[in-house]
N, C-alpha and C positions, 0 to 999 in steps of 0.2 A: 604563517602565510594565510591567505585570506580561504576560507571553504570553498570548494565546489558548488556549496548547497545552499549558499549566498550568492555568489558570481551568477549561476544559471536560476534564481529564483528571484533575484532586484541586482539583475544584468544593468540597467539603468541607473540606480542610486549609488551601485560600484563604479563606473563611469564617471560620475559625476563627483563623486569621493577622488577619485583618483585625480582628477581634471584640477581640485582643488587644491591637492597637493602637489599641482605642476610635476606631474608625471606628465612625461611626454607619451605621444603615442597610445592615449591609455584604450579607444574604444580598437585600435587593432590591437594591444595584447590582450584583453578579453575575449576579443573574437579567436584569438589564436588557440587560447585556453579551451577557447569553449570547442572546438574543430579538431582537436587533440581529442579530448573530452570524449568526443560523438565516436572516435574511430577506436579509441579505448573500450566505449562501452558497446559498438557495433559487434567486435572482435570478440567481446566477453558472451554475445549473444548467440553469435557464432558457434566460440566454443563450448558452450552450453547446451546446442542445439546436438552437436558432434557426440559429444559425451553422452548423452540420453540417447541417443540415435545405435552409439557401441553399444551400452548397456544393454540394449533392447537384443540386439545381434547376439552377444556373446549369450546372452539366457537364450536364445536358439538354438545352438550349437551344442547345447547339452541335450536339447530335445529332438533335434537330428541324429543322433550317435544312437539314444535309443531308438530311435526307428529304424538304426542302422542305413541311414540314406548319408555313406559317408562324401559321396562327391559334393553333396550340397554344403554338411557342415564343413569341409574344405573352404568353399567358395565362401561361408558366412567368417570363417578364418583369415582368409585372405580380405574381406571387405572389413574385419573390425580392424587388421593390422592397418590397412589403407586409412582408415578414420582417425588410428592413434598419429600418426606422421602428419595427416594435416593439421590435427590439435598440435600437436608440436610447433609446427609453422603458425597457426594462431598465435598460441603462446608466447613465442618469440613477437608477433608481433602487439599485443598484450605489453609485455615488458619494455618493448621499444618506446611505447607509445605512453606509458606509465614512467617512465624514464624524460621522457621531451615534457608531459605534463610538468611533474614536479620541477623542472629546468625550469617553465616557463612561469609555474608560482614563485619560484623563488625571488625571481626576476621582479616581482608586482608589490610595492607597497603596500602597509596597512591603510586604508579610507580613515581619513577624521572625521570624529563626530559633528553632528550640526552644531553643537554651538561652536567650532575650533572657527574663529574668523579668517575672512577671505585673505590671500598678502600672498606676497610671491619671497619675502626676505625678511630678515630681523626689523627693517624699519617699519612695518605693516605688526610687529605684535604690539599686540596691548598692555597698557599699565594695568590692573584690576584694582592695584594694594600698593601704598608708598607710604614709609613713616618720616621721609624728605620730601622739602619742594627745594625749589635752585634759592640759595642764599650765602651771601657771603662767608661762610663758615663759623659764624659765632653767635647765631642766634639760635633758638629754640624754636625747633621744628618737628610736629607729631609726638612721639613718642624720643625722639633721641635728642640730645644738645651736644652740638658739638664743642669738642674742647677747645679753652680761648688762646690758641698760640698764633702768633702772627705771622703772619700770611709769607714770610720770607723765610721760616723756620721750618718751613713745612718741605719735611724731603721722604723722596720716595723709599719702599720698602727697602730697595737695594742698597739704598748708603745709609740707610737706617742699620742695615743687618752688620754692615761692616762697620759702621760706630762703635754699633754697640757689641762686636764680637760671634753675629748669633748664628752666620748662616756665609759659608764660603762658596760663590758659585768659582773662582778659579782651581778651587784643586778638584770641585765635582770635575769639572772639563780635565782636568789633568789627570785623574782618576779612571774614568769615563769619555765623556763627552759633553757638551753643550745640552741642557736642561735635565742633570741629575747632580743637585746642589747637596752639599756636605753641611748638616745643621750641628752646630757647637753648644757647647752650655746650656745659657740660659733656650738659647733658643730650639735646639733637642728639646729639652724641659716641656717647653712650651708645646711642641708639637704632641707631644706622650701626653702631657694634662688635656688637649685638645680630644686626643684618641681616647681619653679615659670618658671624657668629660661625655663625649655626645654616644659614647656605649650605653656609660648610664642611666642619661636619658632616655634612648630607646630602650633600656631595660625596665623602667620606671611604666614607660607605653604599652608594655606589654611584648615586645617583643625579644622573642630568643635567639640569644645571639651564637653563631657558627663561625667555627676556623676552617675555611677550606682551603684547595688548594689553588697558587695563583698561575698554576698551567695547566690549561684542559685541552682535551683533544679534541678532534674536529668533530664531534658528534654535538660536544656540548656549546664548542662554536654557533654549530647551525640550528639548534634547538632554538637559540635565544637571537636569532637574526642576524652574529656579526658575523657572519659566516653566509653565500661566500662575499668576500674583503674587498667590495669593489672600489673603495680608496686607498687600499692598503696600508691601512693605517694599523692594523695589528702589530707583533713582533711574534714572526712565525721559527722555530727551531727546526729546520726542515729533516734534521736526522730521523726524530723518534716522531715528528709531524705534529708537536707538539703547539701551541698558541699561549703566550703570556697576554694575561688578564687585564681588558681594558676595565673593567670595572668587575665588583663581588655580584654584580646582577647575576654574570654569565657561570660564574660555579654554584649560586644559591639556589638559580632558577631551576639550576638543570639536575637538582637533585628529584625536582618532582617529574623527570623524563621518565616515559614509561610506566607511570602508576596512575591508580585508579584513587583517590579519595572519599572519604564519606563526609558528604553534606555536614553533616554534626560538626567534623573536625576543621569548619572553614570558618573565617577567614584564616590563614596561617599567615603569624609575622616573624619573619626572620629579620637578623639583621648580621651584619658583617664587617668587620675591619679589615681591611689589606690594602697591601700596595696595588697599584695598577698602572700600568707599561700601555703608553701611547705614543707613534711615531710621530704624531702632526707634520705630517709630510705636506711641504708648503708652505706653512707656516714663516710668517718671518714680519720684521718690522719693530716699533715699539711695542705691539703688543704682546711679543714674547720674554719683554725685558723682565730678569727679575724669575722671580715666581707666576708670572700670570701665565705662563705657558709652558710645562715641562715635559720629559719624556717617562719620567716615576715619579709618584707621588703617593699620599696617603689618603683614603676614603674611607666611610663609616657608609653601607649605603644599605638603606630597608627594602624589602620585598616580600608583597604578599602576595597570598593564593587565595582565590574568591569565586565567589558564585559570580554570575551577570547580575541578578536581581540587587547583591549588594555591594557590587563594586565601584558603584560611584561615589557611597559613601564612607568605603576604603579610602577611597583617593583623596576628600575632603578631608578625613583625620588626621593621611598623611602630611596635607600640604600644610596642616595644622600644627602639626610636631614639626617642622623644619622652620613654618616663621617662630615657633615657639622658642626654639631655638636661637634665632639669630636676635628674638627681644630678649633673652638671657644674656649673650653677649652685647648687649648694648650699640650693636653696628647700624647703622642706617641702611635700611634693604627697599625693596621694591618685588611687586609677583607681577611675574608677565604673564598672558594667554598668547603662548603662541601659534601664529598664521599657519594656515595650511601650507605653505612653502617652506618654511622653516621648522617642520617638525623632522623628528626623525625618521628613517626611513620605515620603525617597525610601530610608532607609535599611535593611538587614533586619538588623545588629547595630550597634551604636555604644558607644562606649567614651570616656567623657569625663576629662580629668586637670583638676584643680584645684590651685591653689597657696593658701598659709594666708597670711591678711592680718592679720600679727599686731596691730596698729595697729586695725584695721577688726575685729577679731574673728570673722573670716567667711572661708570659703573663696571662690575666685575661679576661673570657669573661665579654660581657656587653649589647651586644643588637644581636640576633638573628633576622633574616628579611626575612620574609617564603612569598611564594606564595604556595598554594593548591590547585590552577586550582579550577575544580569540585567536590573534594572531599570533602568538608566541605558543600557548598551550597548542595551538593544530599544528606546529611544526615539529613539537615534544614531546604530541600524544598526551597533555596534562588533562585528566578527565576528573570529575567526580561523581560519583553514584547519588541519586537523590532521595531522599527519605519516604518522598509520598508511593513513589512506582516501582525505583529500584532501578530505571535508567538511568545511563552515563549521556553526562554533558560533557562538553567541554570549558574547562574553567578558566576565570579569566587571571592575568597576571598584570600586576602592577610595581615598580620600584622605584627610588630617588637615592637622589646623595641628600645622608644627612649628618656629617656632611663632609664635601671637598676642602680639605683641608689649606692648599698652598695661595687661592685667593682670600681665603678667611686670615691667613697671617699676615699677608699680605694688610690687608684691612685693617686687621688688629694694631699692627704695627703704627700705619699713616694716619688714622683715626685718634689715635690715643699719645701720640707723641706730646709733651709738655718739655718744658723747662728745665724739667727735676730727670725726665726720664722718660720712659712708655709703660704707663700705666696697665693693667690687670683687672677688666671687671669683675664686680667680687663675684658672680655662680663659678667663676675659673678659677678662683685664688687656692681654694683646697683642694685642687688638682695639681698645679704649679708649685704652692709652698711658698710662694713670695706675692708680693701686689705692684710690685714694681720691677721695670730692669733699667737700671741704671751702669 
């Protein structure tokens, strides 16, 4: 959540941050923060006043006794007990009021940075980076060429999967329900070489990889902002109040909840494979056909821990290993800047990559790549100590899919169909075992 020490010190640039992310409302919940704010800290002044005030009283009352003027220390008895009950009543009000504060942070998105451009929706983000332009599908374009199969051959992931054996969505629903698809053979295969594949690569990056677990409780929920669920899009267990994991951000993040860090030990890269449980509640249409929309699925996703000074060019190495990435598999991608309307709700820049569904005629996201500055560590308490003073900051957090694995098969699949089969680019083929699936 956004500081205090921000909101009342560039009241105005957080305004206007917010304004841009089409936050409604945003200069009355600032004003509302800040009005909380004043009676929180009115109250603290108060009882501060009180307390020093007893203190001074009670060291009397030992000075009374020996002069034996016990009526007085009586009455300085009675006046300190009278001072503790209405610290009490501060107090309580203190707490209430520290209670409706953090309510009303919670409430307030993270500010995008200036260069996030202006837009109110996905049609306002920006191209940065494309290795396609629109072409008939068989010509040579950037970095990719697309395979020469004729244009009436070309079938989408789903009757692909059922061709060729790889991927049952009727028994997932028979199983389950509606977007938790049962992968067979080759196509398991496929999915495990995938999970290998982009481990490794984050291993190769530098980054350490973690198994944790893919249900947290609501601490580590609201550490990392999905929490509370105001689309309810999670999958909550309400016995043990448990939360299944929309993405590795929210168990990786929240390992750094509650600690202090030394400058030396930064940037930290972790990285994570698991499953992750999304309701997409609403959801509906062709875009959920298939794989492009499901309720579990598989992710590889990076997060680092950083200073401010060097987290934007965290973010740049990041966004570096995931297009690194998608030019190993040889998919046709695009990098978006997305609009301040279309960021998330905890993020202050975001960078979205998309792969071309040549079959589907539509781009596909696949790995989102966010920086959060401050806003995630001040809800975690993530600090680090600094080398020069020995002060704690707050450090910044950044994470992506690298990557979502069910529009990349997706891709993989429609992309690579020929004649013979559905080809296997070769960095994938000593993951898989094969080069083909026929």
């Amino acid at each position: 959540m956004l500081t205090l020490k921000l909101i009342n010190e560039e009241t105005e640039r957080v305004i206007r941050g917010l304004e841009k992310k089409h936050f409604n409302g945003a200069a009355e919940a600032i004003a509302a923060v800040q009005a909380t704010d004043k009676k929180r800290r009115e109250a603290q002044q108060k009882l501060d006043n009180l307390l020093s005030e007893s203190k001074k009283k009670a060291a009397e009352i030992g000075a009374l006794m020996k002069q034996g003027l016990r009526d007085e220390a009586d009455k300085a008895k009675a006046a300190v007990a009278e001072l503790k009950e209405k610290a009490k009543e501060l107090e309580a009000v203190m707490d209430k009021a520290q209670q409706e504060l953090t309510e009303q942070l919670c409430q307030i998105p993270n500010i995008p940075y200036e260069e996030v451009p202006e837009g109110a929706a996905a049609e306002d983000n920006v191209v940065v980076k494309s290795n396609l332009k629109e072409c008939d599908g068989t010509d040579t374009v950037g970095n990719w060429t697309a395979n020469p199969v004729v244009e009436a051959a070309r079938l989408p992931h789903w009757e692909l999967a059922k061709k060729y054996n790889l991927i049952d969505f009727d028994l997932g629903v028979k199983i389950t329900g509606a977007g938790f698809p049962v992968y067979i053979g080759k196509g398991a295969q496929l999915q495990r070489a995938l999970i290998n594949f982009f481990l490794a690569e984050a291993s190769k990056a530098g980054y350490t990889e973690i198994m944790p677990p893919t249900v947290v409780n609501a601490a580590s929920g609201y550490g990392t902002g999905q929490l509370p669920d105001k689309e309810g899009q999670m999958y909550h267990a309400e016995v043990d109040d448990f939360y299944l994991i929309p993405t590795a951000e929210v168990p990786v993040t929240n390992i750094y909840r509650d600690v202090i860090l030394d400058e030396k030990d930064l940037p930290i890269k972790n990285c994570a494979y698991t499953q992750c449980f999304r309701r997409e509640a609403g959801s509906y249409g062709k875009d959920v056909r298939g794989l492009n929309r499901l309720h579990e699925f598989s992710k590889i996703e990076i997060v680092r821990i950083d200073t401010p000074e060097h987290s934007k060019e965290s973010h740049k190495e990041m966004l570096a290993h995931v297009e690194g990435l998608l030019q190993k598999l040889e998919l046709p991608y695009r990098i978006l800047r997305l609009c301040g309307g279309d960021q998330s709700f905890t993020s202050a820049i975001c960078y979205d990559f998309e792969v071309y569904s040549e079959a589907q005629k539509r781009w596909l996201e696949v790995s989102s790549v966010s920086n959060f500055d401050t806003y995630q560590a001040n809800r975690l308490k993530c600090r680090y100590r600094r080398a020069a003073d020995k002060k704690t900051e707050l450090c910044h957090t950044l994470n992506g899919s690298a990557l979502a694995l069910p529009r990349i098969v997706a891709a993989l699949l429609e992309n690579n169909q020929s004649e013979e089969g559905i080809r296997i680019p070769k960095a994938l083929q000593p993951y898989t075992g094969f080069d083909i699936i026929d």
